[in-house]
VMD Tcl script that draws the C-alpha trace (Angstrom):
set ca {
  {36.36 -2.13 80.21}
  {36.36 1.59 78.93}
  {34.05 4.03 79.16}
  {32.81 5.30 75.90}
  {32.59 9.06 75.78}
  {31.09 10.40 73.03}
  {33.11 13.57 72.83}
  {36.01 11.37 71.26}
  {33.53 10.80 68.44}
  {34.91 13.05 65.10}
  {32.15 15.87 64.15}
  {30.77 13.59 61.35}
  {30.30 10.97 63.41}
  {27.91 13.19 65.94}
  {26.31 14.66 63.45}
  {25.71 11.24 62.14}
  {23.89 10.23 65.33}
  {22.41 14.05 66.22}
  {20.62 15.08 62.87}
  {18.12 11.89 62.61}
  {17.48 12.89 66.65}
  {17.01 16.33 66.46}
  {14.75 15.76 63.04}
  {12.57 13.29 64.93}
  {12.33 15.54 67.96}
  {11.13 18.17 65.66}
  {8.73 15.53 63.84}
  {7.12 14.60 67.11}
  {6.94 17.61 68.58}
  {4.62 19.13 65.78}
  {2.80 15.84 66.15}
  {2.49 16.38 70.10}
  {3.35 12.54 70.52}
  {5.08 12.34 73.93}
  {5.60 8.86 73.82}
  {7.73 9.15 70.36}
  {9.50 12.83 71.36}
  {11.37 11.05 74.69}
  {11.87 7.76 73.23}
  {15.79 8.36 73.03}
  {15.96 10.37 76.28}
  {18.78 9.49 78.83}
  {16.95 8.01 82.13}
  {17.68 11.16 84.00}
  {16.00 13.05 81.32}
  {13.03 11.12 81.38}
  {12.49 10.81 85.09}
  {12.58 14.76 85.21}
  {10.28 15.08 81.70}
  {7.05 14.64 83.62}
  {3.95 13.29 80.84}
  {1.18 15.09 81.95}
  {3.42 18.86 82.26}
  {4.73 17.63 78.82}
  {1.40 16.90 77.17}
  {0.00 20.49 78.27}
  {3.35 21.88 76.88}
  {2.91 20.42 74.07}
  {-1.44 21.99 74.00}
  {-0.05 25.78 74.85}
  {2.79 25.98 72.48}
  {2.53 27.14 69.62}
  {6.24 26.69 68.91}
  {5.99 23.47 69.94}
  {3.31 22.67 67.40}
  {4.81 24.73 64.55}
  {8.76 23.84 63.63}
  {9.95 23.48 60.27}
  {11.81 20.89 59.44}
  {14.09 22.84 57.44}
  {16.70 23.86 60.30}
  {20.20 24.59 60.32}
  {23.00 23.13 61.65}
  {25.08 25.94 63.59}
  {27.76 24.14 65.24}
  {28.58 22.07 67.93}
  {30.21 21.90 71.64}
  {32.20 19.29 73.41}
  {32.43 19.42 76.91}
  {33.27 16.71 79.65}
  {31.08 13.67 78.57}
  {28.64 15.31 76.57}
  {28.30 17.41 73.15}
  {25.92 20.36 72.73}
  {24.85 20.00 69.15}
  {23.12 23.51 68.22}
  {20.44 24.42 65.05}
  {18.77 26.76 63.53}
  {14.84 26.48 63.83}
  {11.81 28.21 62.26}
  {8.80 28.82 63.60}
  {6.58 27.96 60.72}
  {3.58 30.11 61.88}
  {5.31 33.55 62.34}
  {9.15 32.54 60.74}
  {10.83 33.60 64.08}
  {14.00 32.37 64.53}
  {15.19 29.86 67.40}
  {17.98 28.14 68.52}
  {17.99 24.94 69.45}
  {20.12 23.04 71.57}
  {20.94 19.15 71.52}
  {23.11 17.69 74.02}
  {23.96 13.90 73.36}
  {25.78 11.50 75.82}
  {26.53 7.58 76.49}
  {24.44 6.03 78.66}
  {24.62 1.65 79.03}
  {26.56 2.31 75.95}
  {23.93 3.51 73.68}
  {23.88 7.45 72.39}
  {21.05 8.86 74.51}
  {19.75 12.93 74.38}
  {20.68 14.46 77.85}
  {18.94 17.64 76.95}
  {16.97 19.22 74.21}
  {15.51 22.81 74.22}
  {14.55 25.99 72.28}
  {15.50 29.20 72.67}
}
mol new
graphics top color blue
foreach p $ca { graphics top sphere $p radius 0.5 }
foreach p [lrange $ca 0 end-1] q [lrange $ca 1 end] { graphics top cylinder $p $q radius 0.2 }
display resetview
Protein backbone atom coordinates (compact mmCIF):
# COMPACT_ATOMS: atom_id res chain seq x y z
CA UNK A 1 0.00 0.00 0.00
CA UNK A 2 1.31 3.64 -0.76
CA UNK A 3 1.26 6.45 1.09
CA UNK A 4 -0.63 9.26 -0.42
CA UNK A 5 1.18 12.55 -0.17
CA UNK A 6 -0.56 15.32 -1.13
CA UNK A 7 2.33 17.32 -2.47
CA UNK A 8 2.14 15.01 -5.69
CA UNK A 9 -1.30 16.57 -6.14
CA UNK A 10 -1.03 19.26 -9.42
CA UNK A 11 -1.80 23.04 -8.12
CA UNK A 12 -5.45 22.73 -9.37
CA UNK A 13 -6.03 19.88 -7.67
CA UNK A 14 -4.98 21.64 -4.08
CA UNK A 15 -6.58 24.45 -4.77
CA UNK A 16 -9.51 22.31 -5.50
CA UNK A 17 -9.48 20.87 -1.97
CA UNK A 18 -7.89 24.29 -0.13
CA UNK A 19 -10.32 27.14 -1.34
CA UNK A 20 -13.78 25.48 -0.02
CA UNK A 21 -11.44 24.96 3.44
CA UNK A 22 -9.99 28.10 3.80
CA UNK A 23 -13.62 29.81 2.76
CA UNK A 24 -15.31 27.79 5.50
CA UNK A 25 -12.60 28.58 8.01
CA UNK A 26 -13.21 32.14 7.25
CA UNK A 27 -17.17 31.53 7.39
CA UNK A 28 -16.91 30.05 10.84
CA UNK A 29 -14.60 32.07 12.20
CA UNK A 30 -16.79 35.31 11.77
CA UNK A 31 -19.53 33.07 13.10
CA UNK A 32 -17.28 32.08 16.25
CA UNK A 33 -18.57 28.36 15.79
CA UNK A 34 -15.70 26.21 17.13
CA UNK A 35 -17.30 23.14 16.53
CA UNK A 36 -17.67 23.95 12.55
CA UNK A 37 -14.01 26.01 12.29
CA UNK A 38 -11.95 22.50 13.40
CA UNK A 39 -14.19 20.12 11.82
CA UNK A 40 -11.47 19.26 9.06
CA UNK A 41 -8.50 19.60 11.45
CA UNK A 42 -5.77 16.82 11.39
CA UNK A 43 -5.93 14.95 14.99
CA UNK A 44 -2.74 16.59 16.03
CA UNK A 45 -4.27 19.86 15.28
CA UNK A 46 -7.19 19.30 17.22
CA UNK A 47 -5.66 17.79 20.31
CA UNK A 48 -3.42 21.03 20.53
CA UNK A 49 -6.64 23.53 19.51
CA UNK A 50 -7.89 23.60 23.07
CA UNK A 51 -12.13 24.71 23.04
CA UNK A 52 -12.33 26.80 25.81
CA UNK A 53 -8.69 29.03 24.73
CA UNK A 54 -10.40 28.86 21.25
CA UNK A 55 -13.83 30.13 22.23
CA UNK A 56 -12.20 33.23 24.17
CA UNK A 57 -10.06 33.72 20.96
CA UNK A 58 -12.67 33.76 19.10
CA UNK A 59 -14.65 36.72 22.06
CA UNK A 60 -11.25 39.05 21.94
CA UNK A 61 -10.61 39.11 18.29
CA UNK A 62 -11.73 41.30 16.41
CA UNK A 63 -9.98 39.84 13.37
CA UNK A 64 -11.31 36.81 14.14
CA UNK A 65 -14.84 38.13 14.02
CA UNK A 66 -14.33 40.43 11.02
CA UNK A 67 -12.79 38.58 7.64
CA UNK A 68 -14.06 39.17 4.34
CA UNK A 69 -14.72 36.63 2.34
CA UNK A 70 -13.30 38.22 -0.58
CA UNK A 71 -9.51 36.98 -0.16
CA UNK A 72 -6.86 36.30 -2.46
CA UNK A 73 -5.13 33.51 -3.44
CA UNK A 74 -1.22 34.33 -3.27
CA UNK A 75 0.43 31.18 -3.95
CA UNK A 76 1.32 28.07 -2.61
CA UNK A 77 4.30 25.87 -0.98
CA UNK A 78 5.14 22.24 -1.14
CA UNK A 79 7.27 20.89 1.29
CA UNK A 80 7.86 17.21 2.61
CA UNK A 81 4.23 15.89 3.14
CA UNK A 82 2.45 18.96 3.38
CA UNK A 83 1.48 22.20 1.20
CA UNK A 84 1.32 25.73 2.64
CA UNK A 85 -1.52 27.23 0.69
CA UNK A 86 -1.25 31.19 1.35
CA UNK A 87 -4.21 34.20 0.86
CA UNK A 88 -4.85 37.38 0.97
CA UNK A 89 -7.36 38.49 3.83
CA UNK A 90 -9.23 41.68 4.79
CA UNK A 91 -10.10 42.77 7.84
CA UNK A 92 -13.56 44.00 7.16
CA UNK A 93 -13.69 46.47 10.15
CA UNK A 94 -10.47 48.54 9.49
CA UNK A 95 -9.43 46.90 5.68
CA UNK A 96 -5.96 45.86 7.07
CA UNK A 97 -4.35 43.48 5.21
CA UNK A 98 -3.36 39.79 6.39
CA UNK A 99 -1.89 36.87 5.25
CA UNK A 100 -3.10 33.81 5.78
CA UNK A 101 -1.59 30.59 5.81
CA UNK A 102 -3.18 27.03 5.03
CA UNK A 103 -1.21 24.01 5.35
CA UNK A 104 -3.07 20.77 4.09
CA UNK A 105 -1.85 17.11 4.57
CA UNK A 106 -3.11 13.27 4.35
CA UNK A 107 -4.10 11.87 7.29
CA UNK A 108 -6.13 7.99 7.22
CA UNK A 109 -6.23 9.03 3.67
CA UNK A 110 -8.51 11.92 3.82
CA UNK A 111 -7.12 15.76 3.11
CA UNK A 112 -7.02 17.15 6.64
CA UNK A 113 -5.73 21.11 7.62
CA UNK A 114 -2.42 20.68 9.64
CA UNK A 115 -2.31 24.35 10.30
CA UNK A 116 -4.22 27.49 9.69
CA UNK A 117 -3.22 31.05 10.86
CA UNK A 118 -3.19 34.85 10.23
CA UNK A 119 -0.64 37.04 10.04
Amino acid sequence: MSVMNIIEKTDEEILEMAHPMWADLVKYSNEQNYGAFTRNFSSTLIKGANEVEMGKQFARSDLAKNLSDDYAYLGMIRRGEYVTVLYKVINKKDNGEWLGRLVLGYEKDKVKIFGCTLF
